[in-house]
LODO-470480 format. One record per residue (C-alpha): chain; x, y, z. Coordinates in nm, 3 decimals. Each point is the difference from the previous one (the first is absolute). Layout:
% residues N
+-------+---------+---------+---------+
| kette |      c1 |      c2 |      c3 |
+-------+---------+---------+---------+
|     A |       X |       Y |       Z |
...
+-------+---------+---------+---------+
This chain:
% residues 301
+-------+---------+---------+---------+
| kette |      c1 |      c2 |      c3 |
+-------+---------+---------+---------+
|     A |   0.000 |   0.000 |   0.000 |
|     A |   0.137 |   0.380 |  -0.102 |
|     A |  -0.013 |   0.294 |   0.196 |
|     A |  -0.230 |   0.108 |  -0.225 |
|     A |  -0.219 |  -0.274 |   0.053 |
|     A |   0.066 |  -0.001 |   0.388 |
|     A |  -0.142 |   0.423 |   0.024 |
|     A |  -0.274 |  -0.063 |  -0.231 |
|     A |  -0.113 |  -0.263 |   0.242 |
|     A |   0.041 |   0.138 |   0.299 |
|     A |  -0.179 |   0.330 |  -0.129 |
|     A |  -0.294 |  -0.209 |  -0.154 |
|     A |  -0.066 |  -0.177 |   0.320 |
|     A |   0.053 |   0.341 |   0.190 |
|     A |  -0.262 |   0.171 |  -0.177 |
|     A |  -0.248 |  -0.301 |  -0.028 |
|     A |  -0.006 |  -0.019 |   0.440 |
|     A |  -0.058 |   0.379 |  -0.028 |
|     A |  -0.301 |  -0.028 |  -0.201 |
|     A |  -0.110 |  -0.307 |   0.185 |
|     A |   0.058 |   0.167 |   0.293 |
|     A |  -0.168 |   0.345 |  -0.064 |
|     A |  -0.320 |  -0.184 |  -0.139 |
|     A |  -0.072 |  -0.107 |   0.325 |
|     A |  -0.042 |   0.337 |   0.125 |
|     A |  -0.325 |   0.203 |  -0.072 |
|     A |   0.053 |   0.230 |  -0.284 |
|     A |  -0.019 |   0.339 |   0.168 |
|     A |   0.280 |  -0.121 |   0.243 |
|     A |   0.219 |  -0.185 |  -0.243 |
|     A |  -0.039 |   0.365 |  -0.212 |
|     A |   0.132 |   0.173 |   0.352 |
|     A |   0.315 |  -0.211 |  -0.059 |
|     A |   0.008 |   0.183 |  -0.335 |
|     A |   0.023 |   0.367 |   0.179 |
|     A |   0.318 |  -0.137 |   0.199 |
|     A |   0.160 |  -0.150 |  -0.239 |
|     A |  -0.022 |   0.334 |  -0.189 |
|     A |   0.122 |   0.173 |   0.308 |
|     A |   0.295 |  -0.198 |   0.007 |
|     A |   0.110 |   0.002 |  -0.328 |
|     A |  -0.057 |   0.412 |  -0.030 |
|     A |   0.115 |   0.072 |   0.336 |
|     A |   0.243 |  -0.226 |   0.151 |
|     A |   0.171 |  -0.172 |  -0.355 |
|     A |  -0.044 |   0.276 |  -0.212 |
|     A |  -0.028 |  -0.184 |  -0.293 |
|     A |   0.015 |   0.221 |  -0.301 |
|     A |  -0.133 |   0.309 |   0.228 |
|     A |   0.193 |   0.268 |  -0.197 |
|     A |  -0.127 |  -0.125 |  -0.280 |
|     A |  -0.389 |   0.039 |   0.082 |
|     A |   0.071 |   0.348 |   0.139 |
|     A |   0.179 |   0.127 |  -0.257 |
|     A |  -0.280 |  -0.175 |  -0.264 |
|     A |  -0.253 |   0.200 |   0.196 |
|     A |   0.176 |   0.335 |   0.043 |
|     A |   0.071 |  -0.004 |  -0.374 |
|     A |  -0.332 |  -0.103 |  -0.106 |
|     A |  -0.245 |   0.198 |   0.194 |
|     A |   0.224 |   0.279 |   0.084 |
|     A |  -0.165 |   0.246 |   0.299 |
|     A |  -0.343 |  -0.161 |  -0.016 |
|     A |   0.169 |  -0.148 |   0.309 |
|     A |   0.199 |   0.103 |   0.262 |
|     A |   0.370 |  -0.212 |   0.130 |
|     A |  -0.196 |  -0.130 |   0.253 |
|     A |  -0.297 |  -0.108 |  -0.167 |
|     A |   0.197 |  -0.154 |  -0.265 |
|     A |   0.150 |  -0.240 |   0.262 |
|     A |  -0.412 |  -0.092 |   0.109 |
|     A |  -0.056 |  -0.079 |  -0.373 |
|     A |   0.293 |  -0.188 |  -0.033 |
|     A |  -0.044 |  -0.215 |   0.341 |
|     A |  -0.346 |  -0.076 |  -0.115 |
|     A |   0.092 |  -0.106 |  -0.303 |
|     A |   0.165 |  -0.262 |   0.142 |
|     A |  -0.226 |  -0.121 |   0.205 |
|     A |  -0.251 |  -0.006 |  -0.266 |
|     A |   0.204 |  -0.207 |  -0.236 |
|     A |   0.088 |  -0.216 |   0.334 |
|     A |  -0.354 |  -0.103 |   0.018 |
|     A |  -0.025 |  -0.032 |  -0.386 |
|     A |   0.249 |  -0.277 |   0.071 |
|     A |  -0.176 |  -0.121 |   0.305 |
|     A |  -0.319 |  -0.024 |  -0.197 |
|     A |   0.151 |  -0.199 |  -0.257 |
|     A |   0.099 |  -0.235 |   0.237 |
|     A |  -0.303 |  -0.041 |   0.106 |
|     A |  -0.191 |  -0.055 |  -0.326 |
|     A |  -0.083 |  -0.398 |   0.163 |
|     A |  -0.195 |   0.195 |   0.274 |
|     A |  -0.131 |   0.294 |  -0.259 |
|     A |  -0.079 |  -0.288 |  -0.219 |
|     A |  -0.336 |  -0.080 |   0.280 |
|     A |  -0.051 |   0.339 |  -0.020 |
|     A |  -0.237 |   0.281 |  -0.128 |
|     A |   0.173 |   0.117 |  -0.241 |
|     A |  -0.282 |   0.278 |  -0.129 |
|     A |  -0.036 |   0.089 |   0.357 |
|     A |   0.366 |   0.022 |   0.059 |
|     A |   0.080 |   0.221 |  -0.354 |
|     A |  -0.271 |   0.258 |  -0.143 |
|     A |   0.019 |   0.108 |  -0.351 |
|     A |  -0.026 |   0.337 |  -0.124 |
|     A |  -0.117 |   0.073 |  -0.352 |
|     A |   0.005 |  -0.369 |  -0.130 |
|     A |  -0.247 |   0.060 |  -0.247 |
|     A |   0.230 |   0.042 |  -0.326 |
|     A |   0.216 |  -0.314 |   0.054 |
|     A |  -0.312 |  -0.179 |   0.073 |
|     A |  -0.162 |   0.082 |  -0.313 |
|     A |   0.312 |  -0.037 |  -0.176 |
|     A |   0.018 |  -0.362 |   0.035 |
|     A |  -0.297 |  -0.079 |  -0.039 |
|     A |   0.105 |   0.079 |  -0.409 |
|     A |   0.194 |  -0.283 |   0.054 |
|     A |   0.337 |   0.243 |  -0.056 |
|     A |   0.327 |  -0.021 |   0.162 |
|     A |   0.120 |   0.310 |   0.170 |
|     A |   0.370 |   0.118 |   0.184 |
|     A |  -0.055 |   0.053 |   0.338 |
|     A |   0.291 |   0.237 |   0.179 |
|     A |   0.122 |   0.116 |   0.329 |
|     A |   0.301 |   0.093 |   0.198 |
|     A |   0.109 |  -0.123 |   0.344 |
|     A |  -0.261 |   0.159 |   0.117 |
|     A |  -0.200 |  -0.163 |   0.337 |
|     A |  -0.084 |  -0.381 |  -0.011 |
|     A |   0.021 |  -0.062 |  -0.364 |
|     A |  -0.023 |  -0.349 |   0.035 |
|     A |  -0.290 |  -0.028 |   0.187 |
|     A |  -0.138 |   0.242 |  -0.250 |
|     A |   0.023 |  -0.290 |  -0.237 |
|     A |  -0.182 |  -0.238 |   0.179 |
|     A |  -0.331 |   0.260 |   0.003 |
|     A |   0.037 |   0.055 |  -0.370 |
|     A |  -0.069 |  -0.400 |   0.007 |
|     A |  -0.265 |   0.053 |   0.251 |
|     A |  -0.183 |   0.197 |  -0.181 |
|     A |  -0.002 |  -0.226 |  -0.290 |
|     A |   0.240 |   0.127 |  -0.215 |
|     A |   0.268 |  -0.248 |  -0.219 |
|     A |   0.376 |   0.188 |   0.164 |
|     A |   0.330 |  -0.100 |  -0.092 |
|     A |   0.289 |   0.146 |   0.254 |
|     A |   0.333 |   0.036 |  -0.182 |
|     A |   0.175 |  -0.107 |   0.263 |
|     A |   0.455 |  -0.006 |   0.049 |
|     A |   0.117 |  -0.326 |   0.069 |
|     A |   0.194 |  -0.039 |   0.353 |
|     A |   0.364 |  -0.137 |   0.009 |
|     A |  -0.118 |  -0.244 |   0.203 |
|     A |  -0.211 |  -0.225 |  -0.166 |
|     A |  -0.176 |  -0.160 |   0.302 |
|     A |  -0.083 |   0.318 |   0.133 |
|     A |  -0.122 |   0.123 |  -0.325 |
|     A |  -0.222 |  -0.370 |  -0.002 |
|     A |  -0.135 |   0.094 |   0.312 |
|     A |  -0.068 |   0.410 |  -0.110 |
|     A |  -0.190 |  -0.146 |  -0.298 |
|     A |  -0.216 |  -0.292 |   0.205 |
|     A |  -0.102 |   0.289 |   0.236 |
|     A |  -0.111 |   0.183 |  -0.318 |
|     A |  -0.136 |  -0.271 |  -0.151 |
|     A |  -0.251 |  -0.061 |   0.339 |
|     A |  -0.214 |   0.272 |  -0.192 |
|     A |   0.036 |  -0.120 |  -0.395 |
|     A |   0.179 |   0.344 |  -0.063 |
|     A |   0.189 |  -0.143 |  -0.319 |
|     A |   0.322 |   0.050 |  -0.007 |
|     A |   0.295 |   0.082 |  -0.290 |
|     A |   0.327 |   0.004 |   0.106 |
|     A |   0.301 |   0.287 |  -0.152 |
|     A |   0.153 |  -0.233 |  -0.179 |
|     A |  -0.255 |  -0.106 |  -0.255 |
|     A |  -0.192 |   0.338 |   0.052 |
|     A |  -0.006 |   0.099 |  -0.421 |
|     A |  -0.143 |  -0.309 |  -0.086 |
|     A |  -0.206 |  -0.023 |   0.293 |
|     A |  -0.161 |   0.279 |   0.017 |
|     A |  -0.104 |  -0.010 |  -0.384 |
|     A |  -0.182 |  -0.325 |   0.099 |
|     A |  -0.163 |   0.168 |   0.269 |
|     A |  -0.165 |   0.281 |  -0.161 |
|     A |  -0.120 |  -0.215 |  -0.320 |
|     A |  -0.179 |  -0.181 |   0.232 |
|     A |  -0.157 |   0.312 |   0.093 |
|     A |   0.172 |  -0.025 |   0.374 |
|     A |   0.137 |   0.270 |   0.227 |
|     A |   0.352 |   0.077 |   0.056 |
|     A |   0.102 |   0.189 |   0.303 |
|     A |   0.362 |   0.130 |   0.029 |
|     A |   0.178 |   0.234 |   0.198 |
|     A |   0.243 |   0.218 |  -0.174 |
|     A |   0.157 |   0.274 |   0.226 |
|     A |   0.353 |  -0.204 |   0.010 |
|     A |   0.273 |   0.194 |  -0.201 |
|     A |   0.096 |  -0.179 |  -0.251 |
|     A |   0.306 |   0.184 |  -0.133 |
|     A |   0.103 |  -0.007 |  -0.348 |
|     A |  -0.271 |  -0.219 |  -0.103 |
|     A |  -0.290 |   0.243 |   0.151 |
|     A |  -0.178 |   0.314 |  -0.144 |
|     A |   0.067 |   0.358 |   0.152 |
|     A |  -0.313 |   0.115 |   0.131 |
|     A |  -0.040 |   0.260 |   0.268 |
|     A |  -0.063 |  -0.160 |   0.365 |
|     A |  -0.064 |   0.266 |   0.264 |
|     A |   0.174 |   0.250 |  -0.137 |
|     A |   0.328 |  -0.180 |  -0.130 |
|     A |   0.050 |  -0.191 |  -0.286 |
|     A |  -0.049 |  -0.391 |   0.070 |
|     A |   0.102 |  -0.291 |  -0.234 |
|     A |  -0.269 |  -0.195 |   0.016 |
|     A |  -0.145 |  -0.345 |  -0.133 |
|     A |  -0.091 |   0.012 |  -0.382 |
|     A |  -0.245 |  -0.347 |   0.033 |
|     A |  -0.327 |   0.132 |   0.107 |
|     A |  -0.022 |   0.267 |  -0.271 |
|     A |   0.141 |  -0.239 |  -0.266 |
|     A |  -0.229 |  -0.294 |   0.081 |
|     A |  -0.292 |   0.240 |  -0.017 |
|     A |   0.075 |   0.208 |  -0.290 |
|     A |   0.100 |  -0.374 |  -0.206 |
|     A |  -0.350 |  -0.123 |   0.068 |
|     A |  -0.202 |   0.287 |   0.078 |
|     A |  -0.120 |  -0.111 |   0.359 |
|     A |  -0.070 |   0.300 |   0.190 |
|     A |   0.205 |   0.053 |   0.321 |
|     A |  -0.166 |   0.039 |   0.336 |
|     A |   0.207 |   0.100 |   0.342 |
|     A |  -0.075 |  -0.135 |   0.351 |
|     A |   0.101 |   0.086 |   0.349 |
|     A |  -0.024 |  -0.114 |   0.362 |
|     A |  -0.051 |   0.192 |   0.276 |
|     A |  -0.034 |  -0.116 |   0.364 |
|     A |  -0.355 |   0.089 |   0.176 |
|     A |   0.089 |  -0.055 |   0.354 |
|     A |   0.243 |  -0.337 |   0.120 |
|     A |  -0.159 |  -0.246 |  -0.208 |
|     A |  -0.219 |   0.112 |  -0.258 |
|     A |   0.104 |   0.210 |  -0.365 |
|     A |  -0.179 |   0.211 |  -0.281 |
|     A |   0.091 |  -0.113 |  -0.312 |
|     A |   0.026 |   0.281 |  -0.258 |
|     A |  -0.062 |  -0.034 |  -0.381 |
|     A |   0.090 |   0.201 |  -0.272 |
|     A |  -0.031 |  -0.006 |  -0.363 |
|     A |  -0.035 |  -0.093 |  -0.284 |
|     A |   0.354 |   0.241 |  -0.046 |
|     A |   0.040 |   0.031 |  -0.373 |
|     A |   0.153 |   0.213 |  -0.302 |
|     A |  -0.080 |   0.089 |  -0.358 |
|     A |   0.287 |  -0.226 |  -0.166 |
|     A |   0.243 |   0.120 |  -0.282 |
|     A |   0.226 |  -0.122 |  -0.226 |
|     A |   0.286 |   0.003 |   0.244 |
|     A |  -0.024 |  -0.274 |   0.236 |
|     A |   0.321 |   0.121 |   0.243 |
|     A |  -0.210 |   0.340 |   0.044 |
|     A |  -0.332 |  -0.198 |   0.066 |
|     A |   0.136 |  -0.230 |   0.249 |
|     A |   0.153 |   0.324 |   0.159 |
|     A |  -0.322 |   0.214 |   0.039 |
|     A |  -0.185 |  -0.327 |   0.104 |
|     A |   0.225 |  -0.073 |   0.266 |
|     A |   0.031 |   0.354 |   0.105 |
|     A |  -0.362 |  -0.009 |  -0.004 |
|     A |  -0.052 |  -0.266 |   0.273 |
|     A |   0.309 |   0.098 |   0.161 |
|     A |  -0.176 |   0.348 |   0.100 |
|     A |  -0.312 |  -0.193 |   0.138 |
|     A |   0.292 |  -0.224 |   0.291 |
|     A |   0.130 |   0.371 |   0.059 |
|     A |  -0.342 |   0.127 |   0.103 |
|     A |  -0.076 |  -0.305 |   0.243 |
|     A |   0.391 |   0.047 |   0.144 |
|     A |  -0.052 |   0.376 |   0.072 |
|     A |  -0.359 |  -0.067 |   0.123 |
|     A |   0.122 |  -0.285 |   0.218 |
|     A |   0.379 |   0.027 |   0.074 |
|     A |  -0.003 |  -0.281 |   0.274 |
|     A |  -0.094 |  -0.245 |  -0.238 |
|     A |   0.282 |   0.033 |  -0.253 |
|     A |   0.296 |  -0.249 |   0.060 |
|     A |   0.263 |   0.283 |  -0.029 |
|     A |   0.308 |  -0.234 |   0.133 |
|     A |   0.070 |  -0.070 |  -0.384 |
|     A |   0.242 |   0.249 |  -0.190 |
|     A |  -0.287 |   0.013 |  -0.248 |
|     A |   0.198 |   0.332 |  -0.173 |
|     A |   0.365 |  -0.167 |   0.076 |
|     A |   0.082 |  -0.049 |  -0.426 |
|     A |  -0.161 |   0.348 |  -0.076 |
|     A |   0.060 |   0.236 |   0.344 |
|     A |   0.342 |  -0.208 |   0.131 |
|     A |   0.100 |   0.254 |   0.206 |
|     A |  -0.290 |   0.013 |   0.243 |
|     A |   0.154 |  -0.300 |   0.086 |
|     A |   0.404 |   0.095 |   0.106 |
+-------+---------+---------+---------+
């Protein structure tokens, strides 16, 4: 047996007694864990700190003050603590609610959208509990697809999927995502993505909160190559345990003869609608990432 081998065993079997563990607490405590794990990791480890204060400073300039900024920031951890927690716990959710535990606001268009039998590109940004947000869409009837990254470790990405799976949310994985996705939309299914990641190079330049952001070309180009409209969703916590889910869409542009330019208003498009819901509600943006770090490098010395 590697060393390789050794670590992804060890962390497999880690994270599997956490989540057997935590689902046999009752949700709203298991979700307190949440708030001090967040604690910890903003306030004693300081993991990647600088870098969510210096993504909100830059980004919402003096609609805040220092000391607010470090509120928004701690909660943001928190929040995306319990995202994790609740994932966790999708065995447990599974027995659950679900309409009770996630209201939808202005569901209408997607609903009547597939009901044309019509695939449409569904996008968001690391923006509350995205996954769970998934497992409504399903609830409510609708046939989603999460392009989802595939983990290192491949028995904790098994076990990720199977929790995922609990709710039939279908599931295509990065590295078949083209050909995937294609399939999915001729057969007239959602596709939900998130695409807030900079991508470098490879990414279009579209402005994100004031500063240019290289940002993920797919969601524009899947929609503009076969004219699926593009909808937006986000999460946002109403109380410990319960969420709105907000809908928006269907995002679209006239197209022209130059495909580079579409994709680029498209995406700029859609990319305004994440910036409203992150100015709006700042705690629920995961702002540890250097989202700007190929385009803005030096907010990051």
């Amino acid at each position: 047996m590697t060393s390789k081998t050794l670590q992804h065993k060890i962390e497999y079997n880690s994270v599997k007694f956490l989540m057997f563990v935590l689902n046999l607490f009752p949700l709203k405590l298991a979700l307190r864990f949440g708030d001090f794990i967040g604690f910890i990791a903003f306030s004693v480890l300081k993991i990647r700190r600088k870098v969510a204060l210096a993504n909100l400073k830059n980004s919402l300039g003096d609609l805040h003050t220092k000391k607010e900024y470090r509120k928004i920031a701690l909660k943001s951890y928190i929040n995306f603590a319990r995202s994790m927690i609740e994932f966790a716990l999708f065995p447990k959710i599974s027995n659950m609610n679900i309409a009770n535990m996630v209201k939808v606001e202005n569901e209408e268009f997607l609903n009547q959208h597939f009901k044309t039998g019509h695939g449409a590109i569904i996008v968001s940004g690391h923006f509350g509990n995205f996954e769970l947000a998934g497992v409504r869409m399903v609830n409510l009837g609708w046939p989603i697809y999460f392009l989802v990254g595939k983990q290192r470790n491949l028995m904790v990405n098994d076990l990720m999927n199977h929790n995922r799976s609990l709710f039939n949310v279908g599931l295509i994985e990065i590295g078949v995502a083209a050909r995937g996705v294609f399939t999915a939309l001729k057969k007239g299914r959602g596709v939900a993505m998130l695409s807030d990641q900079d991508t470098g190079k490879d990414g279009v330049i579209v402005d994100f909160l004031g500063r240019p952001a290289s940002t993920p070309k797919g969601p524009a180009a899947f929609a503009l190559k076969t004219d699926c409209p593009l909808f937006a969703f986000f999460m946002v916590r109403d109380g410990l345990a319960g969420h709105r889910l907000f809908l928006e869409g269907p995002i679209t542009i006239k197209k022209s003869d130059d495909k580079e330019k579409d994709i680029k208003r498209l995406t700029q498009a859609y990319t305004d609608i994440i910036a409203k819901y992150v100015i709006r509600y700042p705690e629920y943006y995961f702002w540890a990432h250097r989202r700007w770090k190929s385009t803005c490098p030096d907010e990051y010395q």
